[in-house]
C-alpha positions in Angstrom: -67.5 40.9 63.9 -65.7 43.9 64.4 -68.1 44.8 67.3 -67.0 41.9 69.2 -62.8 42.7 68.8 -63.5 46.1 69.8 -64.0 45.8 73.4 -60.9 44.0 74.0 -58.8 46.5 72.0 -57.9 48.3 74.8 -57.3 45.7 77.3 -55.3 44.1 74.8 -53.0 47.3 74.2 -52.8 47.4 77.8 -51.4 44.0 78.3 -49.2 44.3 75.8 -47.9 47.7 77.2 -47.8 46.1 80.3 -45.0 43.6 80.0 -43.4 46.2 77.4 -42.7 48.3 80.4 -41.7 45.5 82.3 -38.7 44.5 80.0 -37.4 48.1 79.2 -34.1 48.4 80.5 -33.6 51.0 82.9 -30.7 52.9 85.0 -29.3 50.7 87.6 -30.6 53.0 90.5 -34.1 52.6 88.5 -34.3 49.0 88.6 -35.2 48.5 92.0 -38.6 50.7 91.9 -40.0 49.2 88.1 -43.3 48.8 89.0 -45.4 46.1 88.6 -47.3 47.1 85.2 -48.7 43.3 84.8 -50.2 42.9 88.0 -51.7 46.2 87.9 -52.8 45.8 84.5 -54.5 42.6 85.5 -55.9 44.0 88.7 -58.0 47.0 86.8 -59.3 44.8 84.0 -60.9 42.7 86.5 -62.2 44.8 88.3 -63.5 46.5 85.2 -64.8 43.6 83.2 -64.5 40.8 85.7 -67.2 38.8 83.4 -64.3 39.2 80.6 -60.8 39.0 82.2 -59.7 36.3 85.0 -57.8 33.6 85.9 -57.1 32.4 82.6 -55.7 36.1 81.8 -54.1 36.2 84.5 -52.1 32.8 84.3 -51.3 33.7 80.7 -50.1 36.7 81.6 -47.9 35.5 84.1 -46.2 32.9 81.7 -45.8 35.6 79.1 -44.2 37.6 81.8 -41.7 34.6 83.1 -40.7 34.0 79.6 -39.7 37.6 78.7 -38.1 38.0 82.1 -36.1 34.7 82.2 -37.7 34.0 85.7 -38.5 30.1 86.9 -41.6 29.6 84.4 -44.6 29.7 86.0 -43.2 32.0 89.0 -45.5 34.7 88.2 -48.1 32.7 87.2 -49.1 30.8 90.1 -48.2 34.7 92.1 -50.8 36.4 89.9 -53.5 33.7 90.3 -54.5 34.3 93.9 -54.2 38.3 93.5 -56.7 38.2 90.4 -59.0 36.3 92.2 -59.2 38.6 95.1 -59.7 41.3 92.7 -62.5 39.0 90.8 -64.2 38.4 94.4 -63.8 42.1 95.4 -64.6 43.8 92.1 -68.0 45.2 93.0 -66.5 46.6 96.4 -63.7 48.3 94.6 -65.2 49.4 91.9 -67.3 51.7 94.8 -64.1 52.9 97.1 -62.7 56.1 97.8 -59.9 56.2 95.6 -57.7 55.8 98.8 -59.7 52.7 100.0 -58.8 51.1 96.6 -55.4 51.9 96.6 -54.8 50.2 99.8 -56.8 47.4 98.8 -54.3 46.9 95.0 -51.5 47.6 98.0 -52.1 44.8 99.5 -52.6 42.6 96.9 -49.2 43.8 95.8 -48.1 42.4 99.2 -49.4 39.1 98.4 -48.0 39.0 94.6 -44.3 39.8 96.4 -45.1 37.6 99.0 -45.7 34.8 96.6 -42.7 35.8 94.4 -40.5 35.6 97.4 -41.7 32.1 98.8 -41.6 31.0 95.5 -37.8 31.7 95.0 -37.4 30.3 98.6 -38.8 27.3 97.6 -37.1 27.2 94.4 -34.0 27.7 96.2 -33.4 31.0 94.0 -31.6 34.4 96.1 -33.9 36.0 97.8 -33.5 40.2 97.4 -33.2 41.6 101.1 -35.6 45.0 101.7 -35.2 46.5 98.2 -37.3 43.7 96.9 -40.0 46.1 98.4 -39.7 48.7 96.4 -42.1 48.1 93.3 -44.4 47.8 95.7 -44.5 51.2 97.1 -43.8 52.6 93.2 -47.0 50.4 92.4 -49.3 51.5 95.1 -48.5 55.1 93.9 -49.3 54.9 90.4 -52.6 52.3 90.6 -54.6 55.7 90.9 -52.7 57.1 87.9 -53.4 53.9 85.8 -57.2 53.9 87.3 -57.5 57.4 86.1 -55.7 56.7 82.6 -57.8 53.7 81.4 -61.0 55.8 82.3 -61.6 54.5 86.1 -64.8 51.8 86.3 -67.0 53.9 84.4 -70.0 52.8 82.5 -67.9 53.3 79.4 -65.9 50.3 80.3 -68.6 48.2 81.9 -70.8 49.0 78.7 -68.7 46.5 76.3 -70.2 43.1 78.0 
C-alpha cells in the first residue's frame, strides 16, 4: 500500500507548494513578477509522468488555485487545460530538449496560459492589466530550468514510479 502513495509524495508536496507560493503576500513592487508556480508545477509533472498527471490535475488544480486567489472560478481552470495538454502531447519531445529548447517551449505555453487569462477576463468583462500583466511570464520562463533541475529533471528516477 505504502508503495503505491509513495510515488505521488512528491508531486503532491509540489502542488501543494505550488499554490502556497502563489498566495504568499509579497512587496507591492513584487507582485507584478510572482511567478506562475502552478502552471509550472503542472507542466513538469506531465511531462515527467504524463501516464500519472493530466487534465484532471490540471483542472483541479486550477479550481484550487481560483478559490485561494478569489479569481472568477474556473478562470484558471479552463487556462491550464489547453497548456497541460500541449505538455501531455509534447512530453516525449521535451523530455529530450536542450535545456534552452525546453524553456522556450514552457515559455510559450506561458503565453498561452496569459493569453487565456487575459481573454477570459475580457470576456468576463473583468480589467484587463496593461504590459505588466507580462511579467510572471518572463519571471516563469527564468526559473522553469531551476524548478527542472530542483525536482530532479526527467530522469529515470522519476519515470521509474509508473
Amino acid at each position: 500500500m505504502i508503495a503505491r502513495i509513495q510515488p505521488f509524495l512528491l508531486p503532491l508536496a509540489t502542488f501543494v507548494l505550488a499554490l502556497a507560493l502563489s498566495i504568499v503576500p509579497l512587496g507591492e513592487s513584487v507582485v507584478p513578477f510572482r511567478p506562475d508556480w502552478v502552471p509550472l508545477a503542472l507542466i513538469y509533472w506531465a511531462v515527467a509522468r504524463p501516464q500519472h498527471f493530466g487534465l484532471l490535475a490540471a483542472f483541479a488544480m486550477g479550481l484550487a488555485l481560483d478559490m485561494l486567489t478569489g479569481s472568477l472560478l474556473g478562470r484558471h481552470a479552463l487556462a491550464l487545460l489547453p497548456v497541460v495538454y500541449l505538455a501531455l502531447r509534447l512530453h516525449l519531445r521535451i523530455r529530450v530538449a536542450l535545456a534552452w529548447q525546453a524553456t522556450v517551449t514552457v515559455a510559450l505555453m506561458l503565453v498561452l496560459y496569459h493569453f487565456l487569462l487575459f481573454w477570459i477576463d475580457g470576456v468576463g468583462q473583468r480589467a484587463i492589466p496593461g504590459a505588466i500583466g507580462w511579467a510572471p511570464l518572463l519571471s516563469s520562463a527564468l526559473l522553469w530550468p531551476m524548478v527542472m533541475f530542483a525536482l530532479g529533471g526527467f530522469g529515470r528516477d522519476n519515470v521509474k514510479a509508473t
